[in-house]
C-alpha positions in Angstrom: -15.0 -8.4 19.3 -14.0 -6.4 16.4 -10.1 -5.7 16.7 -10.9 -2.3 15.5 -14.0 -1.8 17.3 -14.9 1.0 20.0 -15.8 -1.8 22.3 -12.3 -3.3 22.7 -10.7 0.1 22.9 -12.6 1.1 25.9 -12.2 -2.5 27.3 -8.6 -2.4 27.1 -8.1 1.5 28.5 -10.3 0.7 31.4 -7.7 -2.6 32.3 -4.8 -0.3 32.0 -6.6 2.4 34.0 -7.3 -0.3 36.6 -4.3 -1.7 36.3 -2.5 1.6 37.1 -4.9 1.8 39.8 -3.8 -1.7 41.5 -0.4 -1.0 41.0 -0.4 2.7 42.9 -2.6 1.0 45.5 -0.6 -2.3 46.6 2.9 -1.0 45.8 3.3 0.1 49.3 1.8 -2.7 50.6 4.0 -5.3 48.8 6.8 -6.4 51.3 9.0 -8.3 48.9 10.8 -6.4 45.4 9.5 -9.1 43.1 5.6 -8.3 44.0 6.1 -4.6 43.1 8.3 -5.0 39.7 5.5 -7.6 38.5 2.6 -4.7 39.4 4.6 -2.8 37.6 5.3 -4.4 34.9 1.9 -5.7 34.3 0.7 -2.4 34.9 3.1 -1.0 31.8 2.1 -3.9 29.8 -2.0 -3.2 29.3 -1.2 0.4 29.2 0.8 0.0 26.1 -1.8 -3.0 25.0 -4.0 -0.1 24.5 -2.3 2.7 23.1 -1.0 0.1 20.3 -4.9 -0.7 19.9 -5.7 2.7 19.5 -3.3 3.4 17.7 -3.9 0.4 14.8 -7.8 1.5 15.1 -6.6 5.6 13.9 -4.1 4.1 11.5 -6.1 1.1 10.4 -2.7 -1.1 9.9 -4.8 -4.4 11.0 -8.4 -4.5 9.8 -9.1 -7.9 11.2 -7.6 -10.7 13.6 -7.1 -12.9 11.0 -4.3 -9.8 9.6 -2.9 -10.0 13.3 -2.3 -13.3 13.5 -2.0 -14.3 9.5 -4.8 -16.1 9.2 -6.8 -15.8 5.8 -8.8 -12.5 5.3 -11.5 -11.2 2.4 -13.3 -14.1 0.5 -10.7 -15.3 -1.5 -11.7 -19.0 -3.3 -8.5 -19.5 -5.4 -8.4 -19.4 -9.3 -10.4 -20.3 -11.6 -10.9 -23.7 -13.4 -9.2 -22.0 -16.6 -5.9 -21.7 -14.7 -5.6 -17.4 -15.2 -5.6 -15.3 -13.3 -9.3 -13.5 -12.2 -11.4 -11.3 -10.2 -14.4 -12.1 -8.3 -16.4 -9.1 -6.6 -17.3 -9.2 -3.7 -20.0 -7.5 -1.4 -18.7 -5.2 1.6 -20.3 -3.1 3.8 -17.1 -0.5 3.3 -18.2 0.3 0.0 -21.6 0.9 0.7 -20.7 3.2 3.4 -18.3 4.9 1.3 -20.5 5.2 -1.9 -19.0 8.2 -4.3 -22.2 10.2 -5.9 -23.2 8.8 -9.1 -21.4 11.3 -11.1 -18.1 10.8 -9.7 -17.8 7.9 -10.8 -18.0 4.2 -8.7 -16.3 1.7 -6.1 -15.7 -1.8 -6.3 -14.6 -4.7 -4.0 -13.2 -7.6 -5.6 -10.3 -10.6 -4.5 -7.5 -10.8 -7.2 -6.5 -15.1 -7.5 -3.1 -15.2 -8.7 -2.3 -18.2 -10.6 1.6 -17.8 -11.4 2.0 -16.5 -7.7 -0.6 -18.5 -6.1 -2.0 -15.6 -4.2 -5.1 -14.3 -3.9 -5.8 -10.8 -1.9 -8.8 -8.5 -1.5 -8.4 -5.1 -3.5 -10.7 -2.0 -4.1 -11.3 -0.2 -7.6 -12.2 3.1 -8.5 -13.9 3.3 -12.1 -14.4 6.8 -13.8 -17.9 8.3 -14.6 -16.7 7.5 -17.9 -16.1 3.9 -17.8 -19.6 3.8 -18.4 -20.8 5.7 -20.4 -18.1 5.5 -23.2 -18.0 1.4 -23.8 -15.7 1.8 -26.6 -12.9 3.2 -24.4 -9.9 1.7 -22.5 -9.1 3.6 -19.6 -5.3 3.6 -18.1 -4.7 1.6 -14.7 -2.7 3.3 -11.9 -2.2 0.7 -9.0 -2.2 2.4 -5.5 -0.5 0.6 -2.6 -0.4 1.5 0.8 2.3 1.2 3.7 3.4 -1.7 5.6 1.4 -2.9 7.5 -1.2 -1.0 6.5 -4.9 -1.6 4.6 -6.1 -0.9 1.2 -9.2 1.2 3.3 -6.9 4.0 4.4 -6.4 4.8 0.7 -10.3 5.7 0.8 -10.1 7.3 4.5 -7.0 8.5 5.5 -5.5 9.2 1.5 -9.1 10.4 0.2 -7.3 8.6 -3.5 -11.1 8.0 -5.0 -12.4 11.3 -4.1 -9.4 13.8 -4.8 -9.3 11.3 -8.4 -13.0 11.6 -9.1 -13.0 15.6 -8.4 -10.2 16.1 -10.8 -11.9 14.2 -13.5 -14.7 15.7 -13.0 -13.0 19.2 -13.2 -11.1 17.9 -16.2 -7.8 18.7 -14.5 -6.8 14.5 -15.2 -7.6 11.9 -17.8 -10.3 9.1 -16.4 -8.3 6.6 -15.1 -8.9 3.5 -13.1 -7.3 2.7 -9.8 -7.0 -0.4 -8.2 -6.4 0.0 -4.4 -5.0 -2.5 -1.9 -1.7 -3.2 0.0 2.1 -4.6 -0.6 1.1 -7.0 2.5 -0.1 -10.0 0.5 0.4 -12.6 3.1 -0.1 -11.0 6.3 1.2 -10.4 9.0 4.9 -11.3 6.9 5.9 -7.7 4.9 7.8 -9.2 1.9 8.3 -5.9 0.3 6.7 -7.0 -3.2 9.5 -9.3 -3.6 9.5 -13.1 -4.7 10.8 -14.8 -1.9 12.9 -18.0 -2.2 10.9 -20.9 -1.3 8.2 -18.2 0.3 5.2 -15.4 -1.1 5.5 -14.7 -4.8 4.7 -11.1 -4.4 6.7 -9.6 -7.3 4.9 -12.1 -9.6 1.8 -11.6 -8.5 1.7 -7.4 -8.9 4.2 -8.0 -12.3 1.9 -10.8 -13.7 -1.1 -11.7 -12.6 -2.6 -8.8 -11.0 -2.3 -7.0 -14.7 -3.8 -9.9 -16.0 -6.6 -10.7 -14.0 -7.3 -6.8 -14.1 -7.1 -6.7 -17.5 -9.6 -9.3 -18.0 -12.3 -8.1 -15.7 -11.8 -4.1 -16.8 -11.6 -2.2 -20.2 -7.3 -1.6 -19.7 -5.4 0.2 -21.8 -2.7 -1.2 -23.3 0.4 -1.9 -21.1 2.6 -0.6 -20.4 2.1 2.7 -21.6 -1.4 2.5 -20.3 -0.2 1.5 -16.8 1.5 3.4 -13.8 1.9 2.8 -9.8 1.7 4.5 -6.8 2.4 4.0 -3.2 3.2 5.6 0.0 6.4 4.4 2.0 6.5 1.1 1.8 3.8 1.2 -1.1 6.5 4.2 -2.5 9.5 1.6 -2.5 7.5 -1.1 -4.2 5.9 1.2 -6.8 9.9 2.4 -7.7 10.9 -1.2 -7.8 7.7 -2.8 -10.3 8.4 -0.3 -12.1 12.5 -0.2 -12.5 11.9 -4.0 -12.7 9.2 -4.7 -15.0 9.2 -1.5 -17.3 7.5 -4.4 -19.8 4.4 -3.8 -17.7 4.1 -0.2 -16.4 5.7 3.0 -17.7 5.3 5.6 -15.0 5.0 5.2 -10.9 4.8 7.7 -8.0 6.7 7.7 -4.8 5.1 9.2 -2.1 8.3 9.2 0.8 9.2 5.8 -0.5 12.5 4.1 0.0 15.1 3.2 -2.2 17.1 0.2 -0.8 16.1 -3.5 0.3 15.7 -4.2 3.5 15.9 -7.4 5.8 14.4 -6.7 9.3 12.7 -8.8 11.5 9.0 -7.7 9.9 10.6 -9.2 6.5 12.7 -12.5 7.8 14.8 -13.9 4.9 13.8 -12.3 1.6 16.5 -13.1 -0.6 17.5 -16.6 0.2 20.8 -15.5 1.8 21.7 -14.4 -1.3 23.9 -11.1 -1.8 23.2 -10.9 -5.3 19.7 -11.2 -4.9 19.4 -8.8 -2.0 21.2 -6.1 -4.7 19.4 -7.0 -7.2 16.1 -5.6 -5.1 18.2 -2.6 -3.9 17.2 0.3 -6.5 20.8 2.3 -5.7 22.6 -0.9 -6.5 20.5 -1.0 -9.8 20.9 2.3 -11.2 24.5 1.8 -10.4 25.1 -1.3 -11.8 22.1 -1.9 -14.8 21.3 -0.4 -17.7 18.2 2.2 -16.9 14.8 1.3 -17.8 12.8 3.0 -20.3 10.1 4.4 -17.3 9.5 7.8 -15.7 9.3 8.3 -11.5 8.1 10.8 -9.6 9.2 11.0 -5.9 8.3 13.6 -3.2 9.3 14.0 0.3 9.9 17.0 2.8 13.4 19.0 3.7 12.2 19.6 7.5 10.2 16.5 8.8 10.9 13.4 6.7 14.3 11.1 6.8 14.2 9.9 3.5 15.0 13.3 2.1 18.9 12.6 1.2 17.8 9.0 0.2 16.0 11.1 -2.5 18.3 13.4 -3.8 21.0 10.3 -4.5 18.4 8.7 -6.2 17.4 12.0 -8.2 21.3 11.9 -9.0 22.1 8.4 -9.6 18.7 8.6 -12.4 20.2 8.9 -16.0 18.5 8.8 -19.4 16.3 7.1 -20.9 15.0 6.7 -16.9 13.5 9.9 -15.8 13.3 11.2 -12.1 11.2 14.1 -11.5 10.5 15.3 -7.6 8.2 17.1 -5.1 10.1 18.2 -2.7 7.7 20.4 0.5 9.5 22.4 2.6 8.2 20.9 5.8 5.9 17.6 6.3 6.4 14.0 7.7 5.6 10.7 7.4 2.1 10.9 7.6 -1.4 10.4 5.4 -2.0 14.7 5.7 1.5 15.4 3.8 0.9 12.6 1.3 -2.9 13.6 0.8 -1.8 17.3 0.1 0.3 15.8 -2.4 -1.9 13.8 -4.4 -3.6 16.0 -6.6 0.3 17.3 -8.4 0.7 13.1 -8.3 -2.2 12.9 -10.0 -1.8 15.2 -12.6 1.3 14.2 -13.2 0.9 10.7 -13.6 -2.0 11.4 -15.9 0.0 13.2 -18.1 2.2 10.4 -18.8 -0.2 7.4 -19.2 -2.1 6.6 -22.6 -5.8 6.0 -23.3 -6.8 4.3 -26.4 -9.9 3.5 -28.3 -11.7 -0.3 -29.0 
């Protein structure tokens, strides 16, 4: 039974509803205390067993039981015999129910193997209209993540990222770019909040190192790191911030769509840093534009006055940014945290990530 499925839903609201049921029924008939707090409790119990299942089917935050219980999802096989990082596509039903009209351009599923990192993780891709029919052209990369837990789907459901991207190409409001589409979560259900864990998931490595590389040698790329940018939402916002603050070598612009600034170490993350102060600050992007010279990138980070906490996160980090680091911001007058707010923001994101990635020729 599909964790996602219809049939589970209704299963699991029918046991609370009988549950509820039992409880209002025997309660008065239970003679000793013990009898009615365990109705009760039970009855509590599958009523919020099915709310949180309704809840992850709307929101989509665990496609599969294998990302509930960390056991291996997609079709990954591991690298290849030459050792680098690669692609290998693979076929999914998603995609064909989700097929964009030929001239907006195409959808791909693939599994990125990771060879520094060891990792390999299913991914989506959105190729421009362009991408074939000008074979001589090398087409900038934005990499879009999504929350924690989260799945790279809602960035084709809930955040509409292929279709608002293909209509503004098509309109000629935005460059063609590629997208690749998936989510900070590498090794489910563990968040590790794109870091490189001691002794643990090599997440920073593999979105630093090898998912440019393997991307770069399956697609036409541009040149990095002009040619290459990020964006995320919350948990996908901190990580695009932090690639790109860390690894300006590799991408040159990144969008923070209510993303957070500082490192955290809750009990979705465990240990990320090894015990290590240093190497918790080191993560911490306050810390870094405190203490570290600032990287040569540009960062563009929205959120709402009314309706979103991260609002005074945002404006220390607007005034913490120096030169040659560039902060620009979108700042709504009322939103939340929420796949509407960051949708209706998208298309400025776009536009003005486009602006500030390069193209190039051969």
């Amino acid at each position: 039974m599909s964790l996602t499925g219809t049939p589970l839903q209704v299963l699991l609201v029918a046991v609370a509803l009988a549950a509820l049921g039992a409880t209002v029924w025997l309660t008065p008939r239970m003679k000793r205390w013990f009898g009615r707090v365990g109705l009760l409790l039970c009855s509590e119990l599958c009523a919020l067993l099915a709310m949180l299942t309704v809840a992850n089917a709307y929101f989509d935050f665990y496609h599969s039981w294998a990302d509930l219980t960390g056991g291996v999802s997609g079709t990954a096989t591991g690298p290849g015999p030459s050792g680098a990082a690669e692609v290998t596509a693979v076929r999914d039903p998603f995609i064909t129910a989700h097929r964009l009209p030929s001239t907006a351009g195409g959808l791909q599923s693939i599994v990125i193997h990771g060879h520094r990192s060891g990792i390999s993780t299913p991914a989506y891709v959105y190729l421009p209209p362009q991408y074939a029919s000008e074979p001589n052209r090398r087409f900038p990369v934005t990499v879009a993540l999504t929350g924690y837990p989260g799945n790279a789907q809602n960035l084709i459901t809930r955040m509409q990222l292929p279709q608002l991207a293909s209509g503004e190409i098509v309109a000629a409001r935005i460059q063609p770019m590629i997208f690749v589409m998936l989510r900070p979560m590498l090794t489910p259900p563990r968040d590790t909040e794109c870091t490189d864990v001691p002794h643990g998931p090599q997440a920073e490595t593999f979105f630093a190192q090898d998912l440019p590389v393997a991307i770069g040698s399956a697609y036409r790329t541009a040149a990095a790191p002009g040619g290459w940018g990020l964006l995320g939402d919350s948990t996908g916002g901190y990580c695009a911030a932090k690639l790109a603050m860390r690894h300006s070598d590799r991408f040159s612009a990144a969008v923070s769509l209510s993303g957070y600034f500082h490192a955290l170490n809750d009990l979705t993350t465990g240990d990320l840093y090894g015990g290590s102060k240093t190497y918790r600050a080191e993560n911490d992007l306050f810390w870094r534009l405190g203490h570290l010279p600032p990287p040569p990138i540009r960062i563009l980070v929205t959120s709402s006055r009314r309706g979103e906490r991260d609002y005074p996160q945002i404006q220390r980090f607007i005034a913490l940014a120096r030169a040659p680091m560039e902060v620009d911001s979108l700042i709504l007058p009322s939103g939340g945290h929420h796949f509407s707010v960051w949708r209706s923001e998208l298309p400025s994101a776009l536009r003005w990530l486009a602006d500030r990635l390069l193209s190039s020729r051969g």
